[in-house]
N, C-alpha and C positions, 0 to 999 in steps of 0.2 A: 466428837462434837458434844456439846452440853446438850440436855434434853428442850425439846417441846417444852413452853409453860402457857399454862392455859389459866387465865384468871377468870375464878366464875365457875360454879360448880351449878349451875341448872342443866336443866336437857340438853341445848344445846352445846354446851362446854364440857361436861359430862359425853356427850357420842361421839364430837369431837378428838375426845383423849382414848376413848373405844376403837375408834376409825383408826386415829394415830397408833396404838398398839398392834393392830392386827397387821401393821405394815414394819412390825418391829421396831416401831420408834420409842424409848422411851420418854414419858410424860410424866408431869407437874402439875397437879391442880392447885393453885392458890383458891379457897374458899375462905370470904372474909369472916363467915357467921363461925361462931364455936362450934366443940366438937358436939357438946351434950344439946344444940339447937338444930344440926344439921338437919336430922332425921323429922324435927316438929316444923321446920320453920315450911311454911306454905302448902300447910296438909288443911285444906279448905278447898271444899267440895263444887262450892262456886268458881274455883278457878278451873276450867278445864282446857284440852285439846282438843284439835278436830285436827287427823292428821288425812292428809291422803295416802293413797295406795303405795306411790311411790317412797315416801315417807316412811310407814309403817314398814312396808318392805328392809328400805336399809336397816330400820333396827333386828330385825329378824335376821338379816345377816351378821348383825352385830354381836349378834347371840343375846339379844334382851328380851332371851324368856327363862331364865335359871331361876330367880325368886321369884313365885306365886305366879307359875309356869300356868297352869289349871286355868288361872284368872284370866292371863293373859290369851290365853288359847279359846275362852271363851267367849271375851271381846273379839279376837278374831272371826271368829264362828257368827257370834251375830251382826257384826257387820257386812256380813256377805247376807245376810236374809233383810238387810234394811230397807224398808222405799218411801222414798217423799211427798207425803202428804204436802197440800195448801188451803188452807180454810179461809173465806172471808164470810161477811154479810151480803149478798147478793141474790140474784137469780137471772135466770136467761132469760130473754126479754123477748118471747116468737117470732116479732115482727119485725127485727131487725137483723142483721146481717151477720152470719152466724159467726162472724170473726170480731163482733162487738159484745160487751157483755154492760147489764145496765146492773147499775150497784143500787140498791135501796139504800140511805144514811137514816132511816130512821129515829135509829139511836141518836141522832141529836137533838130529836124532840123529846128525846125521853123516854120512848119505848125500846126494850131491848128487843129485836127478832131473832129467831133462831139459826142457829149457826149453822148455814150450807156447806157443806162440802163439795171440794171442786174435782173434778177429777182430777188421781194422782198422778204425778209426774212417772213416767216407765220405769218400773222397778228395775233393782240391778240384774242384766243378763245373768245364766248361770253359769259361775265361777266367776266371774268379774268382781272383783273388791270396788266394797264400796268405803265411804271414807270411815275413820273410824274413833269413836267419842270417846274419852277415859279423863277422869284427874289428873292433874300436871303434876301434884306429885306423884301421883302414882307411877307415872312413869319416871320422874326423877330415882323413883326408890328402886325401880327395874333396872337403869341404867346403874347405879350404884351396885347391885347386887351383879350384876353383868360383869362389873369391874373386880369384886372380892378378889382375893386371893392373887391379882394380878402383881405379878414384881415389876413389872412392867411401867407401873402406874403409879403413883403415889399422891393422894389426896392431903392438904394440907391445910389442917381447917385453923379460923383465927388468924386468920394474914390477909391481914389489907396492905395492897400496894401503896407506899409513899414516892417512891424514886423508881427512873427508868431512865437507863443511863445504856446508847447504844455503841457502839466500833465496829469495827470490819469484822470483828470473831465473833459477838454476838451481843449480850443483850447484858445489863448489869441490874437486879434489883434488889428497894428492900423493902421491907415491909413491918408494921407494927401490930401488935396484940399480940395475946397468949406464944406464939410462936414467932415472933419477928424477930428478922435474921436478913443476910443479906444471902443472894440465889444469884444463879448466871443459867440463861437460858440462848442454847444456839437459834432458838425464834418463840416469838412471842402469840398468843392470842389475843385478845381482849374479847370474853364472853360473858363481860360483867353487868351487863341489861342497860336500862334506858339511863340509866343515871352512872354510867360508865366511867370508873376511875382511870382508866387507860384513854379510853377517847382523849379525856380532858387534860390527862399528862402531855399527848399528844398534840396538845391544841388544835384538833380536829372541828368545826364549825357544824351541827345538828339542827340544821335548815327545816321548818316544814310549820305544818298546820297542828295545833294544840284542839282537842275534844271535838274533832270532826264528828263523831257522833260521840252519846251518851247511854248507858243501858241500865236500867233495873235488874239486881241477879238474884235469885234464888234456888238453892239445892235444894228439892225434897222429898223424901219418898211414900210414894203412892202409885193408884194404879188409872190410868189414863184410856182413854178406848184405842189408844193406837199403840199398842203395848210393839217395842221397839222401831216405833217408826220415828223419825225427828219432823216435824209439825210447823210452817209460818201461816200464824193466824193475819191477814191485814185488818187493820179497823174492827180490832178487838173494841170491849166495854171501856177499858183507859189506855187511850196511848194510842199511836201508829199503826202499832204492830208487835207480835209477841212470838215467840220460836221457844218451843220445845223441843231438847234433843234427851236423848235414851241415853242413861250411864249403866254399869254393872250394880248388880243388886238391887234390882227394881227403882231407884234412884233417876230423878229427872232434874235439868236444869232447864228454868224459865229465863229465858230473857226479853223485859221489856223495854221499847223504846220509848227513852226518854224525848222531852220537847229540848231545843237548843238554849234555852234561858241559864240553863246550869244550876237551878233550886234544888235543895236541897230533898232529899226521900226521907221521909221519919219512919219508923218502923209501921206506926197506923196506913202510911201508904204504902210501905210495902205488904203489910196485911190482906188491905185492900183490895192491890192487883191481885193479889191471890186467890184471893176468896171471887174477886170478879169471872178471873179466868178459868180458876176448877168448875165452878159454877153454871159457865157458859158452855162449858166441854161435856159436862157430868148431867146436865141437867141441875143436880143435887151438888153445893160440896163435899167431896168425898173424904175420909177421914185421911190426913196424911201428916207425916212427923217433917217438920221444917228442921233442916241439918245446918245451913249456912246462907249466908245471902248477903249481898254489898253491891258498889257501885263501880262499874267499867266505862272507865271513858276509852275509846277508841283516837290515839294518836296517829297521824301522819308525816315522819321525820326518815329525813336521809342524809345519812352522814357523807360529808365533801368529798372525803377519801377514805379507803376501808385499810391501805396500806402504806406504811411509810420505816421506809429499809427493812429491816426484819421484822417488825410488827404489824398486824391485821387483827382487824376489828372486824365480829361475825355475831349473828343475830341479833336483838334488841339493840346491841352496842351499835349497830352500822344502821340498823333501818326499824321502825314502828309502823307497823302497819294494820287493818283488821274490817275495813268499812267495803260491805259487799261480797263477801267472803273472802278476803286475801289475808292468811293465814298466816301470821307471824310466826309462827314457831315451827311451822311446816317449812317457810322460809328460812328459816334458822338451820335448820338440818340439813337443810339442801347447801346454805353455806359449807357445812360441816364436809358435807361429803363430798365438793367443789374443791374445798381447802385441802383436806387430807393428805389424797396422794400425790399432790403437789411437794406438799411441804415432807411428806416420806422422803420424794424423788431429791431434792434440794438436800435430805439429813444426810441421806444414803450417798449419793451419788454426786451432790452440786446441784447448783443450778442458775437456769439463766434469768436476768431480767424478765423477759418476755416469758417466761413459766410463773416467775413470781407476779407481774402484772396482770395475769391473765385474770386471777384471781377475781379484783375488782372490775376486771373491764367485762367479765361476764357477770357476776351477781348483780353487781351496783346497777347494770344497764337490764337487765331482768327484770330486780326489784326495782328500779324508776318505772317502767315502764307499766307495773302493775299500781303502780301509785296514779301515776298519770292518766291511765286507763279509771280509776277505782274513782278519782278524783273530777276527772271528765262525767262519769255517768249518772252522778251522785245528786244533781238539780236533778236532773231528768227524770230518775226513781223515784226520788221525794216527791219533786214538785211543789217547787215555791205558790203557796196559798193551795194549792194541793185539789184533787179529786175526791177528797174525804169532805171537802167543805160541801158541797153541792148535795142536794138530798135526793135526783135521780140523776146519774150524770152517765151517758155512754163514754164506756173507755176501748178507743180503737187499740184494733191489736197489736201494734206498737207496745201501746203501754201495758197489755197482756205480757210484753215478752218481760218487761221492767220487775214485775211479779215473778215470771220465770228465772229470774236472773235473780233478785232475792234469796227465792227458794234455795238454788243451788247455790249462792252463799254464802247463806246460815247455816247449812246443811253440810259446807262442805265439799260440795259440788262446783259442776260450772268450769269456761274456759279461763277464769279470773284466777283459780289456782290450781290450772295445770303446772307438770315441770317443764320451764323454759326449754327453747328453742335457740339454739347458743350461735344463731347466725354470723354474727361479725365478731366471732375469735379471732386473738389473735396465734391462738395454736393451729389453726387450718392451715395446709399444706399453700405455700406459694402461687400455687396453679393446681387446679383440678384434675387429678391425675387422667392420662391421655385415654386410659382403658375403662374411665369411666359410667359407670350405667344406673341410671334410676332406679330404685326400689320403694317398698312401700313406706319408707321410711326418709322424710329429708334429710338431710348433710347438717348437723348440728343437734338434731332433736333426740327423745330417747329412744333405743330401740326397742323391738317388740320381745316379749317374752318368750321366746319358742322352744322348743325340745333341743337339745343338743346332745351331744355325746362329746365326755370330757377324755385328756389323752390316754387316762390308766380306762377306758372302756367303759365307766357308768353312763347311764342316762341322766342327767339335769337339766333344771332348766337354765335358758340364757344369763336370768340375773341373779340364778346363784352364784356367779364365777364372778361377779361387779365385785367393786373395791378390790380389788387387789391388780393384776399383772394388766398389761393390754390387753386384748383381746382379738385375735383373730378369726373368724367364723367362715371356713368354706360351703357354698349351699349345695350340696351333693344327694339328690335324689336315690334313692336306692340300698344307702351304705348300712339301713339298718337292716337289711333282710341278710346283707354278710356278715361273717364275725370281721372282727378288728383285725386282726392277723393277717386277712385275708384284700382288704380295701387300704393298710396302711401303708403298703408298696406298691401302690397300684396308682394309673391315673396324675392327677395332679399333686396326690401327698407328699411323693417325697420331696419334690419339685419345691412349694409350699415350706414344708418344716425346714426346707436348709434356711428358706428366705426368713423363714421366721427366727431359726438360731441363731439370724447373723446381724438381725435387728439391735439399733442401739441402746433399748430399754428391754427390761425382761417382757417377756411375753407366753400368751399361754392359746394353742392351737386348739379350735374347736371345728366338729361337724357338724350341719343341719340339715334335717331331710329338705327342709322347705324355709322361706322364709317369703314374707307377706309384699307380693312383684318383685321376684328374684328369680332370673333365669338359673339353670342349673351351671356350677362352674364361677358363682359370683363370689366375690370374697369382700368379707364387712369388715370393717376396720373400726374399734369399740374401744370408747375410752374407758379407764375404770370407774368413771363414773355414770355409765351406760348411754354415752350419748354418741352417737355416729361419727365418724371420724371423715369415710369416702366408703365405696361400695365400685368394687372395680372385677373385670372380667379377668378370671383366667391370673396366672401364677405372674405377677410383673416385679419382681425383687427390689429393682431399683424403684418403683412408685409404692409398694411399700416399706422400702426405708427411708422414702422423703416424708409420708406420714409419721410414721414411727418417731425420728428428729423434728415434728414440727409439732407432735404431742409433746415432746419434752422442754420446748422452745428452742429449741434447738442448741448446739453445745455449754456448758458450764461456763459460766463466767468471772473471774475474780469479783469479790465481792468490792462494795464499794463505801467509800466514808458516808456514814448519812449525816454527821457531826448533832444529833440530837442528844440533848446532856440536859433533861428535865431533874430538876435537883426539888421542885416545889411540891409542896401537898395540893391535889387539887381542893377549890370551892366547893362546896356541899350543893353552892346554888344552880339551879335547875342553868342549861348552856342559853346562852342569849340568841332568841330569833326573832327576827320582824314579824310584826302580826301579820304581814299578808303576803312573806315567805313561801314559797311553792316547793313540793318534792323533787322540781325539775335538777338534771343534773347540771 
């Protein structure tokens, strides 16, 4: 079969062709930009990430720490020592009810007061990652450096997509610049960002809300009193509200919230905020070198369909998202890592319908759902004519949690960008296997990280062994106080590994002393992309091999005419939505 093409060389089309390799598929990256631009284009300090754990995680699996390994390893390091701060203007008010808190607005007379600190939110447990802040390029250049030397991969910079021409064998394109030539790919990506040449080949429709919020950015480096903690001031000296997050090399990024008018920031005002904000924090402003600074408007858009015959559309191309913490490019990856072993399974092996549809009918309904959510809560936080107007106003604690829910969205935190909960799969087994039993873990979520023991005898943990095979995990109390040798004829093993040899997708057997409400004898059943499959009692061969065929969607299916034969350049202009368009699906 022709390779994987993946249009779009950022993070997420970049981990994507990482993912894809590690599963032996070869890949294609169409990157539009030149080659001597690649490396410069989007090295601004104000664009950054905030990745979660699970995020961060898969690229560590993906090996993206081989260039500026040190750096990376250091960011990890101090994201595990982060905790979040919240500061407003306030103070507690004795007489009133210790789940109110009364706000002084002084500052709208014109007095500035000093800035309270609230107490912080619970630092990270120890060893619990917390999320983690770096440059977008800079991980662009990790993943890049991740991929050197791969023959596996091939980066093709200077090729914009014009034509995208599909059949039942695969995919026909061609492309113009420096390198334009005509490609055949046995399936497509589209990870070409919000202004997506593949969406619009596709005539896909990019529904949703334009500048939901607006933000003032500045990179700069200096030294803060909360040296690596990430910081939301409410009812700073200008503006809403301002977040502080900690980068590498003593390096911060300010983000100020803009008002909804859409006016323009001149540099004097972004001066201003600066000098306001160090000022309020420092006492003094404190000497600091400004690196970068610009304007972030936060979009909310979802694409109609993410798939159409061989073709799918993943990060910014399918969905925009970023108001209240829901993390676009956290999201992006989690496509990535969604897509993957699907589309291995399909290169390798075939595949069905219902494996290739799973795709969108888990993302798309994931990311709607954090739209929906994000978009629901979003009067409530602000607050139309607001709490900020009022110059003593009690705020019950309702709207204390509003604050809470900020914090851990600028931060990174918060149930707004956990990784989903993949309840209505269409890969879940037809019926709930008979031997069924609950554990600490639901039927679609991801599982917990725990000790295991892999088949050649080492100790790892659970999500080392993600992305790649199935996974089976027997919970077996005891087996580590025996050698291998000794427990792997023993008991339920052998029983176990025939069931799993005879499974119709590859598979890879594991131990655990324990796992979080699992009786002894429980066997978990793990997708490769660590999300629970079923969790059933005791060695049942045939209930799992109807998981097994219901992860794969069950057997290959001839492929089928999609008769799409896009012959046109798309528009440059931005995709047509109604202004009052909703992310709903």
């Amino acid at each position: 079969m022709d390779p994987v093409t993946v249009v779009g060389a950022g993070p997420v089309g970049l981990a994507l062709a990482l993912s894809l390799a590690r599963y032996e598929v070869p890949v294609v990256v169409l990157d539009e930009r030149p080659a001597d631009d690649a490396d410069l284009a989007d090295r601004r300090l104000a664009r950054t990430a905030v990745l979660r754990p699970d995020t961060a995680a898969m690229l560590e699996r993906l090996g993206c720490t081989t260039a500026e390994g040190a750096r990376w390893s250091g960011w990890r390091t101090m994201r595990r020592r982060t905790l979040v701060a919240q500061v407003h203007f306030g103070e507690r008010d004795p007489g009133k009810d210790p789940d109110e808190v009364a706000l002084d607005e002084d500052r709208l007379d014109g007095d500035a007061p000093a800035v309270t600190p609230v107490t912080p939110a619970p630092p990270v447990a120890p060893g619990e990652p917390s999320p983690l802040h770096l440059p977008q390029h800079a991980l662009a250049r990790e993943l890049r450096a991740a991929l050197a030397g791969r023959d596996d991969v091939r980066i093709v910079p200077g090729s914009k997509v014009t034509v995208l021409q599909q059949d039942t064998d695969g995919i026909t394109l061609h492309t113009r610049g420096g390198n334009g030539s005509a490609w055949r790919a046995g399936y497509l990506v589209g990870c070409d960002g919000p202004r997506s040449v593949v969406r619009k080949l596709l005539g896909t429709r990019f529904p949703g809300r334009t500048a939901v919020e607006r933000y003032a950015v500045a990179a700069l480096r200096t030294e803060l009193p909360w040296p690596g903690e990430a910081v939301l001031q409410r009812s700073p000296l200008r503006g809403a509200e301002v977040t502080a997050r900690p980068l590498p090399d003593g390096v911060w990024r300010l983000d100020w919230l803009l008002p909804p008018d859409g006016g323009l920031v001149t540099p004097e005002d972004m001066i201003g905020h600066i000098h306001d904000t160090l000022g309020a924090w420092c006492g003094d402003v404190p000497r600091y070198e400004l690196l970068d600074t610009g304007v972030h408007a936060v979009h909310h858009r979802l694409a109609r369909s993410w798939r159409s015959g061989r073709v799918f559309l993943a990060g910014d191309a399918a969905h925009l998202l970023g108001a209240l913490g829901t993390q676009g490019l956290d999201e992006g990856l989690r496509d990535a890592g969604n897509l993957a072993w699907k589309l291995a399974q399909a290169w390798h092996h075939g595949a069905s319908e219902a494996l290739l549809d799973s795709y969108e009918a888990e993302r798309r309904e994931a990311v709607g759902a954090r739209l929906r959510t994000a978009d629901r809560a979003l009067p409530a936080v602000r607050g139309a004519g607001g709490w900020r107007t009022v110059r003593r106003t009690v705020v019950p604690g309702a709207v204390r949690g509003h604050d809470t829910l900020l914090t851990d969205g600028h931060v990174g935190r918060g149930a707004l960008g956990e990784p989903a909960v993949y309840t209505r799969t269409p890969l879940a087994p037809a019926s709930p296997p008979g031997s069924a039993v609950p554990v600490g873990t639901a039927v679609g979520a991801p599982v917990a990280d725990v000790p295991v023991t892999a088949p050649d005898g080492s100790a790892v943990r659970l999500h080392d062994r993600l992305d790649g095979p199935l996974l089976v995990v027997l919970v077996a109390p005891g087996t580590g106080v025996w050698e291998r040798r000794h427990w792997l004829g023993a008991g339920l093993m052998p029983g176990l590994a025939a069931a799993v040899g005879a499974l119709p997708v590859r598979a890879e057997l594991l131990v655990a002393e324990g796992y979080p409400g699992a009786a002894a004898h429980t066997v978990l059943v793990v997708r490769p992309d660590g999300h629970l499959v079923a969790a059933m009692s005791g060695v049942r061969p045939a209930e799992l091999y109807a998981c097994a065929d219901a992860i794969r969607g069950g057997s290959p299916e001839p492929a089928r005419e999609t008769g799409t034969d896009l012959v046109k350049e798309p528009s440059e202009k931005a995709d047509p939505a109604p202004r009052e368009a909703s992310a709903k699906r």
